[in-house]
Phi, psi and omega in degrees: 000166184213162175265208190288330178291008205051021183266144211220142218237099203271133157245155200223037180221354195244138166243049215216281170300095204247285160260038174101164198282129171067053161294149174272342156302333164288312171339280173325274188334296164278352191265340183284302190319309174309298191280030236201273198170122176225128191203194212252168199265017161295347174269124190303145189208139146336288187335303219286328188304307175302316156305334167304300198326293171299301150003287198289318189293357169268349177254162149351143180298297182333319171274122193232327187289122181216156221220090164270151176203231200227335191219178165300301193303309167303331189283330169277354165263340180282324179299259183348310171291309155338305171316303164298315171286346207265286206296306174099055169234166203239321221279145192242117173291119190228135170289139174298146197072008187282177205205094160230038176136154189266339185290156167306323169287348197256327192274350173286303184271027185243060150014286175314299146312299211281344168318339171270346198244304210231191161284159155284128160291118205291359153247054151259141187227161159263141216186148221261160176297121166286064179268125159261035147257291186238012188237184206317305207261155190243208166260001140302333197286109179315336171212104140287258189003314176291327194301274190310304197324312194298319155321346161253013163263296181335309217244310174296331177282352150272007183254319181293322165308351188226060190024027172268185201204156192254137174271329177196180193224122160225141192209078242280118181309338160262097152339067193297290222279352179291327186127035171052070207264122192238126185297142172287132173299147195112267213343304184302299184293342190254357165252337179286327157327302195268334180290320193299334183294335183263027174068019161264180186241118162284111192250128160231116158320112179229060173238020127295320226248335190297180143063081146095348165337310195268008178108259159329334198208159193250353154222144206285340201279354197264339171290350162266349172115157179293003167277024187227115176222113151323165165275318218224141176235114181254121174238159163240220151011285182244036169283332156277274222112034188090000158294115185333100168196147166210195172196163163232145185217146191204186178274153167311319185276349163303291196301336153319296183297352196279332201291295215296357172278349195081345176286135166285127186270099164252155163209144212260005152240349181301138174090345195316160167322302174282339172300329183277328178280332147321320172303293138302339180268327173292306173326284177324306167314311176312283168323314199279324203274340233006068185301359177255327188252023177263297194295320141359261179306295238253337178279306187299345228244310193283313189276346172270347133319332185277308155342273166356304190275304165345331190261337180259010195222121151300332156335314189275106184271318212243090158283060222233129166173191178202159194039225177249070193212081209233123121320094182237132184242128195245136183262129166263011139224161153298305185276283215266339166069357150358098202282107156281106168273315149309319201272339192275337162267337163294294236281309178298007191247260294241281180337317164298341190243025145257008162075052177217120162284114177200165186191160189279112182218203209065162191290016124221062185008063168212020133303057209288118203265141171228128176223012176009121152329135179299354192276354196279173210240163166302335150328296179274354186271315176286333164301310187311300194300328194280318217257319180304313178294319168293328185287326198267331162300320212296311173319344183272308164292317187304347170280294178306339179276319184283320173285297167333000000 
């Protein structure tokens, strides 16, 4: 990126420029598009049709349905509503820290917001995070994965005492804003088990995570196996490449019932032309580019450079991640895990004004999150790394200087 001054920036944070900023196949696809017929999506068009299409060969068969609109946040407000009506139930199982969207409905099931805002709405439940870091079962623990599942039977059988009934389980297949947080496999499936047993829906948020971020796989929920299909799939963020477009994607038999109320679900730019061609062309870029097996290579690259470091700067307790969706948990011990939240906000204002853009998240914002454009290169993972390892020695003697 560059400023205003024409000074120019690696950024290792927008996951938004998804295959980089202003590409020109995207660029091209919509401004031709633009100049073509751009209207409202009551007019039937190709694009949405061809874009569905295409879509659908990346996910599961079952999800065939798909609900375009403009943001995460509609899209994850559009879930929830599917969700309730499907079931005819209300109450929503949610992770502690999650983050799914800015509307008031969202901010209800967002830990992460309304814990600053607002009471817990009493049909929203909470359910500890499956961090095998800093959270109850660790990475000592012989199944985390079973461990944390129980913990949400546990939180369901307290909903059922109280004659309530669960509508979904939502859940960001990567946790970001908790602190880029990777689940142990099994999870997924031993928590869809027990919500499938009370007639609720497993909905997973891939709108930090989609669309080919973690490598190996073109959706992050696919890193639980292939015996795990949600009911319900919410995209975002880098489904334009920054252009306004989300989705929601489900089952036929969700959106039937969703259908049988008679309210009609319209939405007046989601799908529109230039949103699908756009839509497409990033689907295309990804494919042409191999931007999943680029995030791959360039990721496995970066986290064994991060590794590197880890062993020489104590600071670093954590390393986690998978393609290019990378955790560096930064500590004032090694035993006690102590979030350096301070060393952890220099390092991001100092790195900046070394032309490398990267910030911080988890509840105690001292994670430093990589979410890079998929365009980024081993180039850039080392230039990032060299630079990250000199702030953290001049930071080490200044510590040695100050104790002295």
């Amino acid at each position: 990126m560059f400023d205003e001054m024409e000074r120019r920036y690696l950024d290792c944070i927008n996951n938004v420029a998804h295959v980089g900023h202003c590409h020109p196949d995207v660029v091209k696809a919509g401004s031709v598009q633009m100049a073509t017929l751009n209207t409202n999506a009551r007019f039937l068009h190709d694009n949405i049709v061809q874009y569905a299409k295409k879509l659908s060969e990346t996910l599961p068969q079952k999800i065939s349905v798909f609900y375009f609109v403009n943001s995460g946040s509609e899209a994850n407000d559009l879930a929830l509503r599917l969700a309730q009506q499907y079931t005819q139930h209300e109450d929503i199982v949610v992770l502690e820290n999650a983050y799914h969207g800015h509307l008031n409905s969202l901010i209800d099931i967002s830990p992460y917001k309304f814990r600053n805002l607002r009471p817990q709405k009493d049909w929203v439940h909470v359910v500890p995070i499956p961090d095998t870091y800093r959270g109850m079962y660790r990475e000592d623990h012989p199944d985390p994965a079973l461990a944390y599942a129980s913990e949400v039977k546990a939180v369901i059988d307290e909903i059922e005492k109280k004659n309530r009934k669960v509508a979904a389980f939502f859940a960001e297949s990567l946790p970001s804003v908790a602190g880029q947080i990777i689940p142990p496999p099994g999870y997924f499936q031993k928590v869809a088990e027990q919500i499938w047993n009370v007639g609720g829906l497993f909905v997973a948020d891939e709108i930090q995570v989609g669309f080919g971020r973690v490598g190996k796989h073109f959706w992050a929920f696919q890193l639980q196996g292939d015996d795990f299909v949600p009911d319900i799939v919410t995209m975002g963020k880098p489904i334009g490449n920054g252009y306004p477009l989300a989705c929601v994607a489900t089952t036929k038999e969700i959106a039937d019932a969703f259908a049988a109320t008679g309210v009609e679900h319209f939405n007046t730019f989601g799908g529109s032309p230039v949103s699908c061609a756009i839509g497409l062309a990033v689907l295309e870029v990804i494919e042409k580019e191999d931007l999943c097996g680029n995030a791959t290579r360039v990721g496995t690259y970066l986290m064994n450079l991060l590794n590197e470091q880890k062993t020489k700067h104590p600071i670093i307790g954590d390393v986690r991640g998978v393609g290019l969706f990378i955790g560096v948990e930064l500590v004032k011990d090694q035993q006690q895990r102590t979030p350096a939240t301070e060393e952890a906000q220099y390092l991001i204002a100092r790195l900046k004004k070394e032309f490398i853009l990267l910030s911080c998240d988890g509840p105690g914002r001292n994670v430093l999150k990589l979410k890079p454009p998929m365009c980024f290169t081993m180039e850039d993972a080392q230039f990032l790394v060299e630079k990250v390892d000199r702030l953290l020695t001049e930071m080490e003697m200044a510590d040695k200087t100050v104790t002295n």
